[in-house]
C-alpha positions in Angstrom: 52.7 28.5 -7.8 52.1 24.5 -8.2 50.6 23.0 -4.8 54.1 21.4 -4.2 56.2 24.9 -4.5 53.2 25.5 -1.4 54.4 22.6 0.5 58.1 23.3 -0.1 57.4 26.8 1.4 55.4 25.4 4.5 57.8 22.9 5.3 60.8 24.9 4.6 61.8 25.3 8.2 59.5 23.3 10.0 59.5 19.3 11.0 55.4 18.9 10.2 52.5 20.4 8.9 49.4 20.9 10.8 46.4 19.3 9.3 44.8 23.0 9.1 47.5 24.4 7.0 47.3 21.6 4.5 43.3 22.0 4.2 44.6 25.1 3.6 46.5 24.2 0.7 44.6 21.8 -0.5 41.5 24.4 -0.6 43.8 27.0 -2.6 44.4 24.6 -5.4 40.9 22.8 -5.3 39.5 26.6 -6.3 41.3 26.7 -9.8 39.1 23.7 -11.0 36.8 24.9 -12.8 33.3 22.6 -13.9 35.1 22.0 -17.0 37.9 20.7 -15.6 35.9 18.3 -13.3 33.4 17.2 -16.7 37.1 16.3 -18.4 38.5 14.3 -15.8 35.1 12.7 -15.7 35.6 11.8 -19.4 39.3 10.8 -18.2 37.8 8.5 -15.8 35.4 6.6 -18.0 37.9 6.2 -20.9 40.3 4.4 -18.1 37.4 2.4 -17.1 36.4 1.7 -20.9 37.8 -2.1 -20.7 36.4 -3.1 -17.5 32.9 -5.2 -17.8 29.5 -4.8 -16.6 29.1 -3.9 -13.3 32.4 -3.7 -12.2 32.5 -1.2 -14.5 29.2 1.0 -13.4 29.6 0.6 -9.5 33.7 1.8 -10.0 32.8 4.8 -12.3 30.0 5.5 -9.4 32.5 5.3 -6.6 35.2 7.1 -8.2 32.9 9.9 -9.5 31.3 10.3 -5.6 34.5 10.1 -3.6 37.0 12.0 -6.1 35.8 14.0 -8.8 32.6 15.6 -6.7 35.1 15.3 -3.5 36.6 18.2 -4.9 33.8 19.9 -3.5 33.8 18.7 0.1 37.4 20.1 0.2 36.1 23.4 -1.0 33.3 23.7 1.7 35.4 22.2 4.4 35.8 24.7 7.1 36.1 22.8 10.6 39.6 22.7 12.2 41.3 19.7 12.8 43.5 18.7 15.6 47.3 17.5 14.7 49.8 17.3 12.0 51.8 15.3 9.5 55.2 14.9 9.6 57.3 16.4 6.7 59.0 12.7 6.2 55.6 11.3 5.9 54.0 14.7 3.7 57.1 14.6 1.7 57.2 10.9 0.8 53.4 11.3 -0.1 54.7 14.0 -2.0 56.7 12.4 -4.0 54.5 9.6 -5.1 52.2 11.8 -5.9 54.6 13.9 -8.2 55.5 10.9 -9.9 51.8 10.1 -10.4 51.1 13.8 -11.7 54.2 13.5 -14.3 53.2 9.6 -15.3 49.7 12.0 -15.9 51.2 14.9 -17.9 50.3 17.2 -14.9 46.7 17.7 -16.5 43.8 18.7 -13.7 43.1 14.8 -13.3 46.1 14.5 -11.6 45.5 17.5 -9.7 42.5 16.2 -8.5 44.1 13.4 -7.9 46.5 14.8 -5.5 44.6 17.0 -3.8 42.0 14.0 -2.9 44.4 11.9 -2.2 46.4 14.0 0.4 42.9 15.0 1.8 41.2 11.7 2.0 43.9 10.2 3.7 45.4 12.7 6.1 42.4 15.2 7.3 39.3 12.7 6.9 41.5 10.4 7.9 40.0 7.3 5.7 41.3 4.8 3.0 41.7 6.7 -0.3 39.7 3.9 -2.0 36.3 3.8 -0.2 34.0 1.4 1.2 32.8 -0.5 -1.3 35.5 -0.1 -3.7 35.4 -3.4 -6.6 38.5 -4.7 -7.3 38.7 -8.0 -9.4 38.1 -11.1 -8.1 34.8 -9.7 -6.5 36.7 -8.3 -3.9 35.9 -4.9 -2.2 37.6 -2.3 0.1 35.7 -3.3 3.8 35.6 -1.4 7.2 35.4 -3.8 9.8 34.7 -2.5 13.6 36.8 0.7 12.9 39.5 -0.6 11.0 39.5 -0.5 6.9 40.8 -3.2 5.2 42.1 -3.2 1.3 42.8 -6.2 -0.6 45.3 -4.8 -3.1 47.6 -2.5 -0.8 50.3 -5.0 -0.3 50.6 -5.4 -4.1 50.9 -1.7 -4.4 53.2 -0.6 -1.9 56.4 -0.6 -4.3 55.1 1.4 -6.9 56.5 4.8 -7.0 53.5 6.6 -8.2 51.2 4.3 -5.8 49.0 6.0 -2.8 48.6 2.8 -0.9 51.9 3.6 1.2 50.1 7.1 2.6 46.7 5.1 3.0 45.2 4.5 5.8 43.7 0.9 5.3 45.4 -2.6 6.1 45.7 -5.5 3.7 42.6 -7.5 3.4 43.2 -11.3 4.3 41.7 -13.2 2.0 
């Protein structure tokens, strides 16, 4: 069963999800990634990040490989419980995006990782799916500022279809 038949079996009758029952899901599907699968979406990562120069290039592989392929064991080991719930408009729309995302992906375990980082970044940890730190060109970064995270490409993001910024947590970076 793919982790979206699980959330279309959760939400079948229900108006939201608790944040426990998605760790829960999320924990399922982050078990069938094997070490292989996280050494190939490694390789993935670095042959997307094959054009980008210099230190851009080093610091992104760095964050990316921290916050979303080794993530994948946070998610694993993650057993506190966490207060509240997501509603099944919100779920679903990120849901959707991140479908498209998985298909634009030929539903490989990159995009499963992906997905499951994505939905866990921004919905139990409750933080923006790019971290701290995050380059983007024009030597601009994702920042946290007294509490509040702040992204400087979300706005230019939020129409695409496949695009996580919607579900994230952070605001657009004035700049």
């Amino acid at each position: 069963m793919s982790i979206y038949d699980d959330f279309l079996v959760i939400l079948k009758d229900k108006d939201e999800i608790s944040k426990n029952s998605l760790l829960k899901i999320l924990k399922k599907h982050a078990k069938t990634l094997s070490v292989f699968d996280l050494m190939t979406a490694n390789g993935n990562l670095l042959n997307e990040l094959k054009y980008v120069q210099g230190k851009f290039n080093k610091d992104t592989h760095e964050i990316y490989t921290k916050y979303f392929i080794l993530r994948i064991k946070n998610v694993i080991d993650d057993n506190k419980q966490y207060d509240g719930s997501i509603t099944k408009e919100e779920i679903s729309d990120s849901l959707r995006r991140l479908e498209i995302y998985q298909e634009e992906k030929n539903n490989n375990k990159f995009s499963l990782i992906y997905v499951i980082i994505s939905l866990y970044t921004a919905y139990i940890l409750q933080e923006p799916i790019h971290p701290v730190g995050t380059p983007f060109p024009g030597s601009l970064k994702v920042i946290e500022d007294n509490g509040i995270y702040y992204c400087p490409v979300k706005e230019a993001n939020l129409d695409s279809p496949s695009a996580v910024c919607k579900m994230c947590i952070a605001e657009q970076l004035e700049f």
